[in-house]
N, C-alpha and C positions, 0 to 999 in steps of 0.2 A: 585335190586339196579342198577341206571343209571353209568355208567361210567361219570368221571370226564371229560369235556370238550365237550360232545356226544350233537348232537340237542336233546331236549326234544320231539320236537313237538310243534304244536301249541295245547293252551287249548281246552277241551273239547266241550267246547261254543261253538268254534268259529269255530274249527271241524263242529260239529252239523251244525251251521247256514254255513258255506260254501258247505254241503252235499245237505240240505231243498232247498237254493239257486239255487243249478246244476239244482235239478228234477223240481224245479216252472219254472224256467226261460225255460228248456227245453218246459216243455208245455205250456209255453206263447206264445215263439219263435211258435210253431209251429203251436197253435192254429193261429196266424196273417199268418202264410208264406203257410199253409195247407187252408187256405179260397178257395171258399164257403164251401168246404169238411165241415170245422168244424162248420159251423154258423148251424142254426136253421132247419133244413130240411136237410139239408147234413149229407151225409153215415156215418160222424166219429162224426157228433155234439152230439152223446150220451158221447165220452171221454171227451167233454169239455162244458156239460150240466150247469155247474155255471154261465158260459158265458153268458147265454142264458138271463139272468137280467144283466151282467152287460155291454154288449153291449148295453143295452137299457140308462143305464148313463154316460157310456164315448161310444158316437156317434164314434167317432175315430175306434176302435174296428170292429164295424159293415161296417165300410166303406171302401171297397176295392180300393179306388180309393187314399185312406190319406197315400199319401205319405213319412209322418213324423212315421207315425205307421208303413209303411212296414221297413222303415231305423231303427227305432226302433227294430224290430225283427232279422234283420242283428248284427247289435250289439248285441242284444243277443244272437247270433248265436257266438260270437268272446267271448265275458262273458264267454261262456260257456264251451269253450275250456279253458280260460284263469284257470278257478275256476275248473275243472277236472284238469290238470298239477299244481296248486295248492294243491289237496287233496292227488294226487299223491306222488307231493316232500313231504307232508307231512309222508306218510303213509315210504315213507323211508328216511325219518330225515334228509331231506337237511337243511343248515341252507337258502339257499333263498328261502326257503318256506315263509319266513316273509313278503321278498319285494311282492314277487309275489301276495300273499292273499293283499298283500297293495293296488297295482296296480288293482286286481281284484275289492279289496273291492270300491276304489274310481271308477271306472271305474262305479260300480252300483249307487253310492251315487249321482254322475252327471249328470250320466243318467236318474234317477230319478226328481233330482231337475229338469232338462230341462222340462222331461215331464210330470212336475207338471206347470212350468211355462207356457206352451204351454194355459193351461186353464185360465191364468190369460188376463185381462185387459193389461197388459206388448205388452204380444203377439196376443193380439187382440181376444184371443182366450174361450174369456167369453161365445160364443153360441157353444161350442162344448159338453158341457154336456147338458144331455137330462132329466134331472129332474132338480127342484130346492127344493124339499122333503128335511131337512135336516135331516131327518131319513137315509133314502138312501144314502144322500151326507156323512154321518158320516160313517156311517157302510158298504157301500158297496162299498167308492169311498177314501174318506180319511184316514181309518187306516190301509186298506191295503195297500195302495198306501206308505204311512206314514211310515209303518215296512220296507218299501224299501229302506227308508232315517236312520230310524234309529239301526238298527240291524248294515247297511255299516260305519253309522259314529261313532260307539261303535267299531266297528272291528278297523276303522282307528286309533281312539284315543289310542286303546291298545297297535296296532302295531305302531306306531309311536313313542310312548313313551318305548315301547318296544327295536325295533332297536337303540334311542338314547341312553339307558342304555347302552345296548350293546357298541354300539362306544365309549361310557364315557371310559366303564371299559375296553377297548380294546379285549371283549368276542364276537368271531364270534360264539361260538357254543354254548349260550344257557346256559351257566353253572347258575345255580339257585341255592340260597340259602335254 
């Protein structure tokens, strides 16, 4: 039994998806910042052997020279920190675990949206993928890409309406019915 006023934590979920989040994003970050190492003939390219198809449809990946993909991985390198001091306050019941997981959460959802729009007509950027298969474009390019959007904007919506109760009822600590 929780004491009366004590952070709970954040839910189970969102635990879960903030932990999956640290370890992918680690070896995204590192598979772009670790090149050639990691690409296709490189010492380490057996730790990020999935790569190995999906550098062939997002071109960006394979291209040591794309400067939006290294910036990208920089960012992930601060996500990253951001979402470990997240799981952290969590694990000892801070209540600004909320804002923080907010801040991380949107940080990913934006980041995302950008480097989805990166592909589009918008940004000029329609010949950056290297298939037009929409087998491939589904399954190898859009749901994963996709779970980056929607996993962060399920978090936001929790936590946003989460902290607002919070403020309503003047409860910084989480007290749950």
């Amino acid at each position: 039994m929780t004491k009366q006023g004590v952070f709970r934590g954040l839910p189970t979920w969102l635990t879960v998806w903030l932990t999956v989040a640290v370890v992918v994003v680690i070896w995204d970050a590192s598979m772009v910042l670790l090149r050639p190492h990691t690409l296709p003939g490189g010492k380490l390219n057996w730790l990020y052997f999935p790569y190995n198809l999906y550098i062939t449809i997002d071109l960006r990946y394979g291209d040591m020279e794309d400067s939006f993909g290294i910036a990208q991985a920089w960012l992930n390198v601060v996500e990253i920190f951001i979402g470990i001091g997240a799981l952290i306050m969590n694990y000892l019941r801070k209540p600004s675990t909320l804002l923080v997981t907010l801040v991380v959460c949107t940080m990913t959802f934006w980041k995302t949206v950008l480097f989805l729009l990166m592909y589009t007509k918008l940004a000029n950027g329609e010949d950056e993928l290297g298939t037009d298969d929409p087998i491939l474009l589904i399954f190898c390019f859009m749901i994963p890409n996709g779970v980056w959007i929607l996993f962060p904007g399920l978090s936001m919506w929790y936590l946003c309406k989460d902290i607002l109760r919070r403020i309503t009822n003047g409860d910084s600590h989480g007290k749950q019915n």
